[in-house]
PDB file of N, CA, C, O and CB in Angstrom:
ATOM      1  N   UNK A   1     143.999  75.817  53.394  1.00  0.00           N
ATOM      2  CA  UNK A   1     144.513  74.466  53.280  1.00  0.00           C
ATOM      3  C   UNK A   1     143.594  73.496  53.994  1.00  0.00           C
ATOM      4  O   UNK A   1     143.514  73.587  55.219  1.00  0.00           O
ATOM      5  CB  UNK A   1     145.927  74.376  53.844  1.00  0.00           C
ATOM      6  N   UNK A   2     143.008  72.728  53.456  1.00  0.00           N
ATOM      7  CA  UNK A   2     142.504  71.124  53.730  1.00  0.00           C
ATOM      8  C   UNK A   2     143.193  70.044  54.744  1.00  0.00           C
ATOM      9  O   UNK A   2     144.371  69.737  54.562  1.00  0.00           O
ATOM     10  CB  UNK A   2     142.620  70.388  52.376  1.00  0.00           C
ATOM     11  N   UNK A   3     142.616  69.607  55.563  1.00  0.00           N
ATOM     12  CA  UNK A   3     142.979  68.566  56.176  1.00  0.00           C
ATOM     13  C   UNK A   3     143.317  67.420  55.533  1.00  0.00           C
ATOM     14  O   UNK A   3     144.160  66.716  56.091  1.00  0.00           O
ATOM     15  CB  UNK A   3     142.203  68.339  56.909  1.00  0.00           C
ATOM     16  N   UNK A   4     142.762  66.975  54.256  1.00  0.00           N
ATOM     17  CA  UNK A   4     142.611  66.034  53.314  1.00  0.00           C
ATOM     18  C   UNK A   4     144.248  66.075  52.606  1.00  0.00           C
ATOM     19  O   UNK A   4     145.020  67.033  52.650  1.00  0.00           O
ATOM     20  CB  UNK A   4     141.228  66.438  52.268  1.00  0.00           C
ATOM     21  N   UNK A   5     144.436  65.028  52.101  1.00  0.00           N
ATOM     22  CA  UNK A   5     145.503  65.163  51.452  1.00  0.00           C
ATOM     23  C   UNK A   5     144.943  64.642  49.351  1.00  0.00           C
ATOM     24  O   UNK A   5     144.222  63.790  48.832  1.00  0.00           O
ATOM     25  CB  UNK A   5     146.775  64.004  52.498  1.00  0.00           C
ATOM     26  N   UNK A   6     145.632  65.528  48.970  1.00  0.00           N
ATOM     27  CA  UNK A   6     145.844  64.999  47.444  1.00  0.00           C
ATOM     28  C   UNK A   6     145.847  63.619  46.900  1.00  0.00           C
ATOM     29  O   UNK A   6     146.252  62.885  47.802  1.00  0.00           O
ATOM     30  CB  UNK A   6     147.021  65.381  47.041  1.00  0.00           C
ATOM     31  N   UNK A   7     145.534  62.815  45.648  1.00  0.00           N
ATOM     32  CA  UNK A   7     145.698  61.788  45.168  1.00  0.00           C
ATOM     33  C   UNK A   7     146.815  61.324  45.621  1.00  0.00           C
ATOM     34  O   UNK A   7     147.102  60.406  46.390  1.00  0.00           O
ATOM     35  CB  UNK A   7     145.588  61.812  44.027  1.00  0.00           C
ATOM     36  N   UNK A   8     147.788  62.588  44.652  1.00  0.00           N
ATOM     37  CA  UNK A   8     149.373  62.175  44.329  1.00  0.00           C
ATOM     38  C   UNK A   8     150.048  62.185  45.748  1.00  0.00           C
ATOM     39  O   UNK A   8     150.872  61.304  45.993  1.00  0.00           O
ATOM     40  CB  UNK A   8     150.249  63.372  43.206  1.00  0.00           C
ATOM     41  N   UNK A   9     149.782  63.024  46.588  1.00  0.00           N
ATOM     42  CA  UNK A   9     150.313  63.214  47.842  1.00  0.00           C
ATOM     43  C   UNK A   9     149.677  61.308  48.777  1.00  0.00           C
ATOM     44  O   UNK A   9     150.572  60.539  49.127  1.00  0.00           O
ATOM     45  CB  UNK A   9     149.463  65.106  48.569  1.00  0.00           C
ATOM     46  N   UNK A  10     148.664  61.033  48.933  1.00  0.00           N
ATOM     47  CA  UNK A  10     148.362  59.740  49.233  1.00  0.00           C
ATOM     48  C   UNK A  10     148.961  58.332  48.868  1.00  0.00           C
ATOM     49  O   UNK A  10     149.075  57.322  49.561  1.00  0.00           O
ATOM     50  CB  UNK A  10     147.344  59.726  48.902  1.00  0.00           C
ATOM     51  N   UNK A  11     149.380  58.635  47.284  1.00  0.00           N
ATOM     52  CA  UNK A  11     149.991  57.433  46.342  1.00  0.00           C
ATOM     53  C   UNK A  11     151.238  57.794  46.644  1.00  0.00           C
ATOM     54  O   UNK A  11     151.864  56.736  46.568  1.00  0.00           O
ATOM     55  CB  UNK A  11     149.678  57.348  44.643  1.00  0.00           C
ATOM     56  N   UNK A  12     151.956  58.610  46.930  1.00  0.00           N
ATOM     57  CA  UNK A  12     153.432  59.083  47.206  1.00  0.00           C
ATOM     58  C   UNK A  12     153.910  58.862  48.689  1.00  0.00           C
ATOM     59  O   UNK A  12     155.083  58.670  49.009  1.00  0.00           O
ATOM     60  CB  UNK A  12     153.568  60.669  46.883  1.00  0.00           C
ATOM     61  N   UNK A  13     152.920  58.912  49.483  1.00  0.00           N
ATOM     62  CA  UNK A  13     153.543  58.589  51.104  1.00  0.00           C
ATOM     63  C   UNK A  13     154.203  57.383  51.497  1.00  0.00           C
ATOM     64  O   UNK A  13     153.764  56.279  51.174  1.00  0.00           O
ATOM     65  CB  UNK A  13     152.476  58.577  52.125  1.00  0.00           C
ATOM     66  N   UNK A  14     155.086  57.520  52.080  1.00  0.00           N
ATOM     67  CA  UNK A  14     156.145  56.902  52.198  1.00  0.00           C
ATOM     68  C   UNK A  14     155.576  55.528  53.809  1.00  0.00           C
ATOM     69  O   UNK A  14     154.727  55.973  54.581  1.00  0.00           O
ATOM     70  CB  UNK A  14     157.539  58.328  52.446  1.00  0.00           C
ATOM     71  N   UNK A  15     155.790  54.953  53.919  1.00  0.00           N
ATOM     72  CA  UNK A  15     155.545  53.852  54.988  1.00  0.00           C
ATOM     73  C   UNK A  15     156.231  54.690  56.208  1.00  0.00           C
ATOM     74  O   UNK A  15     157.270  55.187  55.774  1.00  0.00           O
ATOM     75  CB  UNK A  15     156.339  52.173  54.616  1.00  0.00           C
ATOM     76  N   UNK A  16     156.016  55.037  57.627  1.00  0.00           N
ATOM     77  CA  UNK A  16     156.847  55.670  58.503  1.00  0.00           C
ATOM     78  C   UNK A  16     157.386  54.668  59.199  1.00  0.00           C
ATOM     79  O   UNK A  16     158.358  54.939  59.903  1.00  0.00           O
ATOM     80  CB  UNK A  16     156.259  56.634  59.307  1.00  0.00           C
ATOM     81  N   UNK A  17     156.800  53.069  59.155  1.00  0.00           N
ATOM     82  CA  UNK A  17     157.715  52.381  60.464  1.00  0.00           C
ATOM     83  C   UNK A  17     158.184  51.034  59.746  1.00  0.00           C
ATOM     84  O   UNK A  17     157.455  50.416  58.970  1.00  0.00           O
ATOM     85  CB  UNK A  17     156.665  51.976  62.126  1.00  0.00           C
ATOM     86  N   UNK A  18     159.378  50.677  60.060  1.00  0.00           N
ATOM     87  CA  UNK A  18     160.037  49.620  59.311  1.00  0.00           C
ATOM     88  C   UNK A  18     159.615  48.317  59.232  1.00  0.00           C
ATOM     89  O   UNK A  18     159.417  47.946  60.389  1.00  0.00           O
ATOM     90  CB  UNK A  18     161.159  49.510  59.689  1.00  0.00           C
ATOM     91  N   UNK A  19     159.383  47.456  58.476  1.00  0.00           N
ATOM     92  CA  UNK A  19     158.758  46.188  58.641  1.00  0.00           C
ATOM     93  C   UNK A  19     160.120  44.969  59.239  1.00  0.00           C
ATOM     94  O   UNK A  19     161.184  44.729  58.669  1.00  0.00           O
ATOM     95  CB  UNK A  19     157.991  45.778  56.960  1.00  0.00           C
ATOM     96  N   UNK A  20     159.807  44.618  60.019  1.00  0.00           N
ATOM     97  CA  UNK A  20     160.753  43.419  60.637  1.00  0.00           C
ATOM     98  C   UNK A  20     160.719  42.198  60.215  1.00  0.00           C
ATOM     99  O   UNK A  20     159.564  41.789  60.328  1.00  0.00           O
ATOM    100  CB  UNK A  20     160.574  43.178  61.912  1.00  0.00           C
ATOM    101  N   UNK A  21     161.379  41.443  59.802  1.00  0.00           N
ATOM    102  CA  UNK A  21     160.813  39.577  59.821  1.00  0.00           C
ATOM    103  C   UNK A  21     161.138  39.412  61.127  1.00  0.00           C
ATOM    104  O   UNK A  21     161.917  39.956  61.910  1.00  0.00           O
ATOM    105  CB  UNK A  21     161.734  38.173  58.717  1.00  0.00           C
ATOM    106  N   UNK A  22     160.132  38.283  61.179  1.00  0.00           N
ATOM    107  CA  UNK A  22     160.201  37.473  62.381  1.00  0.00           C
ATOM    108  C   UNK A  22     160.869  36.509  62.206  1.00  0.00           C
ATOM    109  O   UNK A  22     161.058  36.031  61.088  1.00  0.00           O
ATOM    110  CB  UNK A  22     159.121  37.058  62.882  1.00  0.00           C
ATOM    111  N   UNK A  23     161.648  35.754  63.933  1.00  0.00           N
ATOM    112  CA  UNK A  23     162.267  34.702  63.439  1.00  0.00           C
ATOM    113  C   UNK A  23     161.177  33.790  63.151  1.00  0.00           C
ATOM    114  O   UNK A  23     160.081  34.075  63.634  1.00  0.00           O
ATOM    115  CB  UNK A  23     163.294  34.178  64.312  1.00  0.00           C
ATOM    116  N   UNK A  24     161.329  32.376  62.200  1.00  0.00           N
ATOM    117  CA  UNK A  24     160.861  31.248  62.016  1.00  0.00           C
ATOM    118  C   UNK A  24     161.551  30.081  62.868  1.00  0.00           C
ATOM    119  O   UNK A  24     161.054  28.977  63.094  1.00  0.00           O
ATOM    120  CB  UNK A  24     160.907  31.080  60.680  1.00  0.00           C
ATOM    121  N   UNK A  25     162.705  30.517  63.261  1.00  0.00           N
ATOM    122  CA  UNK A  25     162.917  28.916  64.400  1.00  0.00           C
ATOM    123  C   UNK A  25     163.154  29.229  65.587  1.00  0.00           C
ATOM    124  O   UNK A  25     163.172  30.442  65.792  1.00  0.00           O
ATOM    125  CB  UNK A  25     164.225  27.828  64.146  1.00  0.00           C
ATOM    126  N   UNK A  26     163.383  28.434  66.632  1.00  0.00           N
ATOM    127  CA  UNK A  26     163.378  28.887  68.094  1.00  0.00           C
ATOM    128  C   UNK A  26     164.725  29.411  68.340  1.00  0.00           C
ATOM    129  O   UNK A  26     165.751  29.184  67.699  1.00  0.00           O
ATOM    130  CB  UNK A  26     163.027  27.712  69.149  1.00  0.00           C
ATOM    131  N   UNK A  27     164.565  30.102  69.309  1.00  0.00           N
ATOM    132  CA  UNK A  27     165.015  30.895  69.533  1.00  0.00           C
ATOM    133  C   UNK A  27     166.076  30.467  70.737  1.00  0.00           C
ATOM    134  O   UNK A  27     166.892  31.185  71.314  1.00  0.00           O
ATOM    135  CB  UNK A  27     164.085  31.754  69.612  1.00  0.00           C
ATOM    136  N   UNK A  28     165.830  29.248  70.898  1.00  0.00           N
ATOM    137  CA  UNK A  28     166.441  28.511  72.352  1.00  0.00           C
ATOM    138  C   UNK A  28     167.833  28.275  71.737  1.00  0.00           C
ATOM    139  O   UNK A  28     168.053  28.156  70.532  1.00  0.00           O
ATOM    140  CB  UNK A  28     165.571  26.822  72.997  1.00  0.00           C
ATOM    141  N   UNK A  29     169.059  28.206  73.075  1.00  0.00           N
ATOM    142  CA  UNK A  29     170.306  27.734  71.746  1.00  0.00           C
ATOM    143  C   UNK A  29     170.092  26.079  71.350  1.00  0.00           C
ATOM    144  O   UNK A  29     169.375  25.245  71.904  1.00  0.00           O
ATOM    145  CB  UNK A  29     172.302  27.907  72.467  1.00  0.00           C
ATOM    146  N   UNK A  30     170.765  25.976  70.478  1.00  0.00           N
ATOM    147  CA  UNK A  30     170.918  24.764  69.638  1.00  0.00           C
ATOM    148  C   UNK A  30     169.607  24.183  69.102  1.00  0.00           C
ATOM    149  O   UNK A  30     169.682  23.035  68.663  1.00  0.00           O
ATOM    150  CB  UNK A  30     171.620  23.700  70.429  1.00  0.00           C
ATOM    151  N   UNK A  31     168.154  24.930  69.059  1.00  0.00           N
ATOM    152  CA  UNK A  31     166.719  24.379  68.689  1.00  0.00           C
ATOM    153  C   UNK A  31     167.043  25.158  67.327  1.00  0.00           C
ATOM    154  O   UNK A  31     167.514  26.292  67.241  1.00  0.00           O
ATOM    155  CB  UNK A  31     165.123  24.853  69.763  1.00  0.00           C
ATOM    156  N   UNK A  32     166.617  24.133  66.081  1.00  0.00           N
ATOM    157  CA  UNK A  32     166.425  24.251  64.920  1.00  0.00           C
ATOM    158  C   UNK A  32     165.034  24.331  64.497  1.00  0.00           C
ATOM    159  O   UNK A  32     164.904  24.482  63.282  1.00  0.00           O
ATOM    160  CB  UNK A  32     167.043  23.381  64.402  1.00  0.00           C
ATOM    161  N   UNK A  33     163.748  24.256  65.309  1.00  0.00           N
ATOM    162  CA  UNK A  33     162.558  23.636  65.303  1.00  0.00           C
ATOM    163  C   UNK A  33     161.941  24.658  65.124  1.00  0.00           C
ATOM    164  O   UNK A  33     162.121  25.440  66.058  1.00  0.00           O
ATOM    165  CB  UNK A  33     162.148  22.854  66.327  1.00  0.00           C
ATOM    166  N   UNK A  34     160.750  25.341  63.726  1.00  0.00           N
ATOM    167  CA  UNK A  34     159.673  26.228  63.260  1.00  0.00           C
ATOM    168  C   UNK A  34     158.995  26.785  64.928  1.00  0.00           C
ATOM    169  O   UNK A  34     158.332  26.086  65.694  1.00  0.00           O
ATOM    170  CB  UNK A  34     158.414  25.200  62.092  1.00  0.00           C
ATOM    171  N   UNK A  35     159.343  27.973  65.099  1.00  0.00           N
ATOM    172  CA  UNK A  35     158.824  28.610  66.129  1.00  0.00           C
ATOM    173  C   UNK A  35     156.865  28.387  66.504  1.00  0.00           C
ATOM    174  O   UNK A  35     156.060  27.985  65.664  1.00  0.00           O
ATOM    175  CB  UNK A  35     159.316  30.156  65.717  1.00  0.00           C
ATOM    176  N   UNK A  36     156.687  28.586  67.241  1.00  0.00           N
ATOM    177  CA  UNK A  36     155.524  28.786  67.008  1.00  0.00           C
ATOM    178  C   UNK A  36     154.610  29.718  67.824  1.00  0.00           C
ATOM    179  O   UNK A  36     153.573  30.228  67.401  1.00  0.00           O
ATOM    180  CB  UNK A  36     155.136  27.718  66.960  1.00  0.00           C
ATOM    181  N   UNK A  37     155.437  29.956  69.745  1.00  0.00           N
ATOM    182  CA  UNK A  37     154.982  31.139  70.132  1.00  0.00           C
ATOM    183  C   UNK A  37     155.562  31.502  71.024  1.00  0.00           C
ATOM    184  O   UNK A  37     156.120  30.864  71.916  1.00  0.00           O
ATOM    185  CB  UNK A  37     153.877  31.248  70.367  1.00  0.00           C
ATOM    186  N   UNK A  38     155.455  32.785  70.812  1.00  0.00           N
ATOM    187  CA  UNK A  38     156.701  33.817  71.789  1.00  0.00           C
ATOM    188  C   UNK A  38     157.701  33.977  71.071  1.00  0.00           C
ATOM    189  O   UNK A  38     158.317  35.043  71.073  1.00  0.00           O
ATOM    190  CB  UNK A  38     157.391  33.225  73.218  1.00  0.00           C
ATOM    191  N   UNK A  39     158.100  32.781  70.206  1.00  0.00           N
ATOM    192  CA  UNK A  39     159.411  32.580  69.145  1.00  0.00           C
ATOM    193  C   UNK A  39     160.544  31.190  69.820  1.00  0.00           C
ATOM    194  O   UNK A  39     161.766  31.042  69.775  1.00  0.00           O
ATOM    195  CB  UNK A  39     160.481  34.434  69.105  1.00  0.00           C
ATOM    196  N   UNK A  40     159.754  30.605  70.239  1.00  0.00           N
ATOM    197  CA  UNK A  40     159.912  29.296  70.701  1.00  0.00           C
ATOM    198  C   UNK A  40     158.963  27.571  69.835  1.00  0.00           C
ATOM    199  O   UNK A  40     157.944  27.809  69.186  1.00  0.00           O
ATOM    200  CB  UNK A  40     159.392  29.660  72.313  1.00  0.00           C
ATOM    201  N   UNK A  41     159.317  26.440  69.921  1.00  0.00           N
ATOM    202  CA  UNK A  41     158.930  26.317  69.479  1.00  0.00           C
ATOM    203  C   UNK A  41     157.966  25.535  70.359  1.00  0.00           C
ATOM    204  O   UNK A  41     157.699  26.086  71.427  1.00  0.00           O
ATOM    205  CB  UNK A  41     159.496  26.224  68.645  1.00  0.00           C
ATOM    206  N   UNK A  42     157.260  24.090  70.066  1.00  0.00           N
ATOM    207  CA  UNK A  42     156.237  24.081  71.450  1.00  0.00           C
ATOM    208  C   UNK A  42     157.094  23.399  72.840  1.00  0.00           C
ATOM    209  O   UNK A  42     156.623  23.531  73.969  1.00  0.00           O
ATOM    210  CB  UNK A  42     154.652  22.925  71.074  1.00  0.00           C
ATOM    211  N   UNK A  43     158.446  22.637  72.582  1.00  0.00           N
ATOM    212  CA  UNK A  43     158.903  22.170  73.853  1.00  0.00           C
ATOM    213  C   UNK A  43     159.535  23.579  74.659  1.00  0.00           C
ATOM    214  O   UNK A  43     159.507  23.990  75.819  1.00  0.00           O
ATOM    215  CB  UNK A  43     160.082  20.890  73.592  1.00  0.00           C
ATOM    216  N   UNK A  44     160.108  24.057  73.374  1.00  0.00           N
ATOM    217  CA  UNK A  44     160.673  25.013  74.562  1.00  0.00           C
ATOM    218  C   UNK A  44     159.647  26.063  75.248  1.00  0.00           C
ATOM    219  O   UNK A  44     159.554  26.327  76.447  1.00  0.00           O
ATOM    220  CB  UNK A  44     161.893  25.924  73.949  1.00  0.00           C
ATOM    221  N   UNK A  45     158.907  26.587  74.173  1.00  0.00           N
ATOM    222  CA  UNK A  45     157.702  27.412  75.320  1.00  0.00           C
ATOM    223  C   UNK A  45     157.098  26.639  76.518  1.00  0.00           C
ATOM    224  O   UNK A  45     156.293  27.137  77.305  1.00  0.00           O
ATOM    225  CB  UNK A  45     156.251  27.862  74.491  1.00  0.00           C
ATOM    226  N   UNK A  46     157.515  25.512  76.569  1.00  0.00           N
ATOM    227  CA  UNK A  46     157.000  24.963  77.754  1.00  0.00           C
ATOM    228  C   UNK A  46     157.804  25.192  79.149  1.00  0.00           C
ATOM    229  O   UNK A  46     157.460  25.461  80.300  1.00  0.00           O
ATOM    230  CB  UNK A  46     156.876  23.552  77.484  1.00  0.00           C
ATOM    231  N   UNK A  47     159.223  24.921  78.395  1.00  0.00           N
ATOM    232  CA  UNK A  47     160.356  25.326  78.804  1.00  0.00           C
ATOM    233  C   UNK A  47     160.548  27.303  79.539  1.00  0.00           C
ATOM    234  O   UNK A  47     160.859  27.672  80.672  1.00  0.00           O
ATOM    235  CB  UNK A  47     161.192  24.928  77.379  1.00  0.00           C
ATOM    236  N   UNK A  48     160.327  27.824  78.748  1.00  0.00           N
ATOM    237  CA  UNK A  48     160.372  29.247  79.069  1.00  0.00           C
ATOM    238  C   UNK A  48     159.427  29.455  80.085  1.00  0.00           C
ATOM    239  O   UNK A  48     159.847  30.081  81.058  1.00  0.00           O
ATOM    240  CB  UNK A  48     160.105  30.147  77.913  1.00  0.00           C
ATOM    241  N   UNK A  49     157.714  28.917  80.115  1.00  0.00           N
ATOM    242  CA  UNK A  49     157.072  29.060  81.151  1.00  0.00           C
ATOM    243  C   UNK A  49     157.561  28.918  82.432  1.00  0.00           C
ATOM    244  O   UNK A  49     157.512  29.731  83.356  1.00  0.00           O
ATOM    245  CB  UNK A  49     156.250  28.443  81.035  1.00  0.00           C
ATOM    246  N   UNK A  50     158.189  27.465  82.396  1.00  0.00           N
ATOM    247  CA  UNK A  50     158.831  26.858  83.470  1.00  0.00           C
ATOM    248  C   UNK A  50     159.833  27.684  84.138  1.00  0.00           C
ATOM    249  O   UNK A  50     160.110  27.508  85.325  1.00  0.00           O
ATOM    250  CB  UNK A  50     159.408  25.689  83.054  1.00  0.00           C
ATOM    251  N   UNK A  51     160.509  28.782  83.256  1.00  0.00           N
ATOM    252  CA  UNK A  51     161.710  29.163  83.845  1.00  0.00           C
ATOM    253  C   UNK A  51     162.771  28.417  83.392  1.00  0.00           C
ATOM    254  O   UNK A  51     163.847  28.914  83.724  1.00  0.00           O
ATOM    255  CB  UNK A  51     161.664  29.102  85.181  1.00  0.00           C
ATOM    256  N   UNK A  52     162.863  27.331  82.707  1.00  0.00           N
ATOM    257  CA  UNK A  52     164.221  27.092  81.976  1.00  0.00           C
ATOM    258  C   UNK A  52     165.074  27.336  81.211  1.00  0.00           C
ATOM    259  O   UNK A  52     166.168  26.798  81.041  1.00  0.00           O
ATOM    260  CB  UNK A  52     164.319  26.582  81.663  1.00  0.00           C
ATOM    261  N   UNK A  53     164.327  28.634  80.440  1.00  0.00           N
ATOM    262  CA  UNK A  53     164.723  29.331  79.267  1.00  0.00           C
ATOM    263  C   UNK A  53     164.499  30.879  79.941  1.00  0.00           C
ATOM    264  O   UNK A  53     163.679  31.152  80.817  1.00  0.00           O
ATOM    265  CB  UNK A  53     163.737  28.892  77.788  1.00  0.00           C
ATOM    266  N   UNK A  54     165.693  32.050  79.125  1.00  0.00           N
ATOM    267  CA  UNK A  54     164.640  33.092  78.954  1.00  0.00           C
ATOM    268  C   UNK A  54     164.648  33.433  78.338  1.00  0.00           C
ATOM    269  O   UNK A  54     165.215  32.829  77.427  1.00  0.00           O
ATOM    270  CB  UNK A  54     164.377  33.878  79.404  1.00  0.00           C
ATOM    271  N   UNK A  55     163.878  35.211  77.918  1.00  0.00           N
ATOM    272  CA  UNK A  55     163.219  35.400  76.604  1.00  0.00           C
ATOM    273  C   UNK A  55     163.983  35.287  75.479  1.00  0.00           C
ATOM    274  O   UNK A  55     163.438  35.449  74.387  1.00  0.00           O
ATOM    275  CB  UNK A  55     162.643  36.585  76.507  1.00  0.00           C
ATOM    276  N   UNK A  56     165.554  34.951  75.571  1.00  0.00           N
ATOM    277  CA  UNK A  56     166.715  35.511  74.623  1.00  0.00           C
ATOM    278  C   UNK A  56     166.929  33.851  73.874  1.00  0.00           C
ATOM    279  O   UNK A  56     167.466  33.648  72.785  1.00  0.00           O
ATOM    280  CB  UNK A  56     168.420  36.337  75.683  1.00  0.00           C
ATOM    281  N   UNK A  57     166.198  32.525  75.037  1.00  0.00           N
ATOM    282  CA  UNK A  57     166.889  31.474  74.603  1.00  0.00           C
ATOM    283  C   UNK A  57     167.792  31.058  75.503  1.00  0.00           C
ATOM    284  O   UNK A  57     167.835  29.832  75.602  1.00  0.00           O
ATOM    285  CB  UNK A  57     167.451  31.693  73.485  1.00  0.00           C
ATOM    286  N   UNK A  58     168.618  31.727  76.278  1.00  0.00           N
ATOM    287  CA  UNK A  58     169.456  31.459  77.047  1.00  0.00           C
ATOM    288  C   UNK A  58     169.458  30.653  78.560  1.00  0.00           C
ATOM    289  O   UNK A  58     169.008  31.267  79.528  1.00  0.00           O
ATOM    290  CB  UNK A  58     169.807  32.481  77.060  1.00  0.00           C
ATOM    291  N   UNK A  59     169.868  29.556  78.697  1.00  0.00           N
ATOM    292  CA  UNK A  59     169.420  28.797  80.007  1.00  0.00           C
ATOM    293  C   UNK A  59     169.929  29.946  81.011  1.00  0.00           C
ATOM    294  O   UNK A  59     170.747  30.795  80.657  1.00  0.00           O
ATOM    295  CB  UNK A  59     170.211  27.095  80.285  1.00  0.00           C
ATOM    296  N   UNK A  60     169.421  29.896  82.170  1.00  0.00           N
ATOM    297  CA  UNK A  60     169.552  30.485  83.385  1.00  0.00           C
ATOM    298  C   UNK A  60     170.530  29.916  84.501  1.00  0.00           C
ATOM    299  O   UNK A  60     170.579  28.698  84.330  1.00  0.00           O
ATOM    300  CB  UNK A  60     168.311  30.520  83.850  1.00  0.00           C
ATOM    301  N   UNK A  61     171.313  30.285  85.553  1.00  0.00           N
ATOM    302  CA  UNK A  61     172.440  29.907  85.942  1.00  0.00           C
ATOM    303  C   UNK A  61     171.925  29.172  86.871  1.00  0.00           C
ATOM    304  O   UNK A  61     172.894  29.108  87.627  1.00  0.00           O
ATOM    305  CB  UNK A  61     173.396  30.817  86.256  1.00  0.00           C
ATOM    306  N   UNK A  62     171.271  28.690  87.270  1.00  0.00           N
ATOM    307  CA  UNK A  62     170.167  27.646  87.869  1.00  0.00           C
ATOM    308  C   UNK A  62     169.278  26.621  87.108  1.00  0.00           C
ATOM    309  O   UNK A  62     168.303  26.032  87.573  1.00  0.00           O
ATOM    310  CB  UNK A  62     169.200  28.407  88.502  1.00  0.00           C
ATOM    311  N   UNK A  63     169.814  26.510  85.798  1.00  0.00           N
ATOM    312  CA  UNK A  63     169.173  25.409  84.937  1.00  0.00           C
ATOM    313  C   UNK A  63     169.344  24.041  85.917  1.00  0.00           C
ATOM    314  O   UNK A  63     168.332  23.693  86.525  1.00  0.00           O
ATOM    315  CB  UNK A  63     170.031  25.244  83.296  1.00  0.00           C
ATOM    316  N   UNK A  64     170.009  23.615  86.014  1.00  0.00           N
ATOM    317  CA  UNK A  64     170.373  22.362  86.377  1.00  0.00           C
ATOM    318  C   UNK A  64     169.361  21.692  87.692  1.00  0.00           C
ATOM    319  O   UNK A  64     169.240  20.502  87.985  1.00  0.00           O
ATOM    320  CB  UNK A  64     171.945  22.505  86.753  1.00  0.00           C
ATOM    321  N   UNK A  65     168.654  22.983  88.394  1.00  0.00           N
ATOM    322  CA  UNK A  65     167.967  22.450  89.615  1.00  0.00           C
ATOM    323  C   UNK A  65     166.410  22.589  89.144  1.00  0.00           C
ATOM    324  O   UNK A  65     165.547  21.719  89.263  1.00  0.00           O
ATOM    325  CB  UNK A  65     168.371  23.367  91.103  1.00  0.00           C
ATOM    326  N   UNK A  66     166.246  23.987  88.539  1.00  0.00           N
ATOM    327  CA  UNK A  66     164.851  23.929  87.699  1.00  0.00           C
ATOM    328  C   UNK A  66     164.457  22.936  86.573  1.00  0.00           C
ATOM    329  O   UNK A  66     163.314  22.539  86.347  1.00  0.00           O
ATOM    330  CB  UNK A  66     164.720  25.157  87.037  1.00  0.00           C
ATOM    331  N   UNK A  67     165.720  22.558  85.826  1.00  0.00           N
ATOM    332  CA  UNK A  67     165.188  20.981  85.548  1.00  0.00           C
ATOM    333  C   UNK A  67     165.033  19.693  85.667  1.00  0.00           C
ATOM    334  O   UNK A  67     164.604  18.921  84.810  1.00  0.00           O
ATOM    335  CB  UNK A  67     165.288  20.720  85.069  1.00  0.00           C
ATOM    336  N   UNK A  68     165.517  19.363  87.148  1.00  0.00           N
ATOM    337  CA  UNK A  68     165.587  18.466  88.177  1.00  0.00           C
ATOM    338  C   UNK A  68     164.073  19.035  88.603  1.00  0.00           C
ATOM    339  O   UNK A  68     163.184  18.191  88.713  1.00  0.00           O
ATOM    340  CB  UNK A  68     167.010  18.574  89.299  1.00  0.00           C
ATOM    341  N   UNK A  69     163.828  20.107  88.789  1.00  0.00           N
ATOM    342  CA  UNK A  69     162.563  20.387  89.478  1.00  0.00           C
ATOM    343  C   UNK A  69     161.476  20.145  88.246  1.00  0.00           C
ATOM    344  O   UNK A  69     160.577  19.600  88.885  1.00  0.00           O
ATOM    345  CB  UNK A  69     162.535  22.021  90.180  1.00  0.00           C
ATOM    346  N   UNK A  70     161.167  20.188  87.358  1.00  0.00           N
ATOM    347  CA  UNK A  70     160.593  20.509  86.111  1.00  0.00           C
ATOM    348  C   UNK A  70     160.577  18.588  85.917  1.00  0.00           C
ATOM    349  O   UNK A  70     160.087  18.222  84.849  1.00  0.00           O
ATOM    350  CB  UNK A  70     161.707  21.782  84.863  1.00  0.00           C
ATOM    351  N   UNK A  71     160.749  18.191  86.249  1.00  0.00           N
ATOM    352  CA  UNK A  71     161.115  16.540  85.485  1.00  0.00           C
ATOM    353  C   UNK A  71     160.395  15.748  86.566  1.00  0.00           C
ATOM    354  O   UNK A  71     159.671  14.770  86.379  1.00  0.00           O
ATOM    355  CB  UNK A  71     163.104  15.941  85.329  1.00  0.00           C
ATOM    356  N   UNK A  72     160.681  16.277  87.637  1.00  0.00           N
ATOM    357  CA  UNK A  72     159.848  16.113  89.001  1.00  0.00           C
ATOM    358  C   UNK A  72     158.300  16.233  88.407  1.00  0.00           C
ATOM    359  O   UNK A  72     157.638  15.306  87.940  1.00  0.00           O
ATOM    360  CB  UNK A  72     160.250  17.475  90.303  1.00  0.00           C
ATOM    361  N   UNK A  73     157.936  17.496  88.537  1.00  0.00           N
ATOM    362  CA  UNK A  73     156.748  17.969  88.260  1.00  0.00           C
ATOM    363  C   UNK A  73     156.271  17.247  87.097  1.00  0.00           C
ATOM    364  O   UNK A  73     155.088  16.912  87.057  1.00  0.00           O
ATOM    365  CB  UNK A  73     156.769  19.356  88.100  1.00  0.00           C
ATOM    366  N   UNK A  74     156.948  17.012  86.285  1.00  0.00           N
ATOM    367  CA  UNK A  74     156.120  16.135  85.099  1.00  0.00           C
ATOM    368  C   UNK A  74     156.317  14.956  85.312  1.00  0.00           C
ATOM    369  O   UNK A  74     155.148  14.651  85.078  1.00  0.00           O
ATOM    370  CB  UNK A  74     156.466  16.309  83.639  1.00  0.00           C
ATOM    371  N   UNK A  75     156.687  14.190  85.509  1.00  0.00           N
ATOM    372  CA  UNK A  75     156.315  12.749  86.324  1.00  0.00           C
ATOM    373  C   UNK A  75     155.401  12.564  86.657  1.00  0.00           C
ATOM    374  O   UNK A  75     154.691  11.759  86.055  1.00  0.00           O
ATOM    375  CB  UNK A  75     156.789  12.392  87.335  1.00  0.00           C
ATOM    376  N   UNK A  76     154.872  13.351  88.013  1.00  0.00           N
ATOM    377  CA  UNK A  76     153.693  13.517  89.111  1.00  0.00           C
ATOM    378  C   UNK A  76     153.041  13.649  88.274  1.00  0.00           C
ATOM    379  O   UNK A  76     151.839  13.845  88.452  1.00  0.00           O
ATOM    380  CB  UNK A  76     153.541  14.533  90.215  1.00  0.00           C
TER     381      UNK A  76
END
């Protein structure tokens, strides 16, 4: 037996790993806006860097001071 595989055996193999879609909008709650990286779109990846978001979208139980702090910082 050959290491090689057959025509029919090559044209017959089956894909082994499932193809996923990706999302297309952010991922933040209530953002409707064409993702563009990480799966955010560009305010909120700015946002997620910051720590205002995390990876799920979900604000953090300290939103309220990190974006008091974050609003700060962009001012300056």
């Amino acid at each position: 037996m050959g290491a090689y595989m057959s025509k029919k055996e090559v044209t017959e193999a089956k894909p082994t790993a499932a193809v996923t879609n990706m999302p297309t909008s952010c991922v933040a709650e209530g953002c409707k806006a064409k993702s563009t990286r990480l799966n955010f779109c560009v305010e909120h990846f700015e946002w997620f860097k910051e720590g205002l978001v995390t990876k799920t979208g979900q604000r953090p139980k300290d939103f309220d001071k990190k974006y008091i702090n974050f609003l700060k910082k962009k001012a300056a």
